[in-house]
N, C-alpha and C positions, 0 to 999 in steps of 0.2 A: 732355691733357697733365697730369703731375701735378704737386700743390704744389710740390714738389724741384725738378723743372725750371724753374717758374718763380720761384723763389729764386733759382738758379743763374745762367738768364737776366735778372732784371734787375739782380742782382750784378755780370754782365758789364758788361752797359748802366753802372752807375755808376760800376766800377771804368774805363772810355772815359773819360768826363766829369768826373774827380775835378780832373785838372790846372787845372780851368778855377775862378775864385771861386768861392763857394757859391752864391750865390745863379743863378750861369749853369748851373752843374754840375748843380741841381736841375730846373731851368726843358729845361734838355737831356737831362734823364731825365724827364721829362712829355714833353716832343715826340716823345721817340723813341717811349715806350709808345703816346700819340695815335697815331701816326702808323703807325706797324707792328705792333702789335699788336691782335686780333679783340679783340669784346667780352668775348668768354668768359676769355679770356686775361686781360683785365684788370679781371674780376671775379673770376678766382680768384688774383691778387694783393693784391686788396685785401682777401678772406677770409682770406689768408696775415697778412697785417700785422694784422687783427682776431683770430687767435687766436693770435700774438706770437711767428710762425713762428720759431724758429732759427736766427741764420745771415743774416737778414738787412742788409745793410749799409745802416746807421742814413739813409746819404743815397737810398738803395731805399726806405726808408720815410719820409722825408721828402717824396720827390714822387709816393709811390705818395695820402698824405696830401693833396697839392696836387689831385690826377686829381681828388678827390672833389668 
């Protein structure tokens, strides 16, 4: 799957979870990634937010940050 896609997917993921405080909206964008998402998937998200992909929505990279 490429970068794109997974911008877009965990975009989706964060833009679900926004409604919620920040600190649960975060914690609920790390569950969902844990939880459904392979490794690989979420190793090429967080090479995305390492080279300062685009596009990504600041609370995607807030708990792409926490995964770590």
């Amino acid at each position: 799957m490429a970068v794109a896609a997974q911008v877009r997917l965990v975009n989706d993921v964060a833009r679900h979870f926004r409604h919620l405080p920040h600190d649960e909206a975060v914690a609920g964008v790390v569950q969902h990634v844990r939880t459904f998402w392979e490794p690989r998937m979420r190793a090429q998200l967080l090479a995305a937010v390492d080279a300062g992909e685009d596009g990504l929505d600041p609370l995607a990279v807030e708990a792409a940050e926490a995964l770590r």
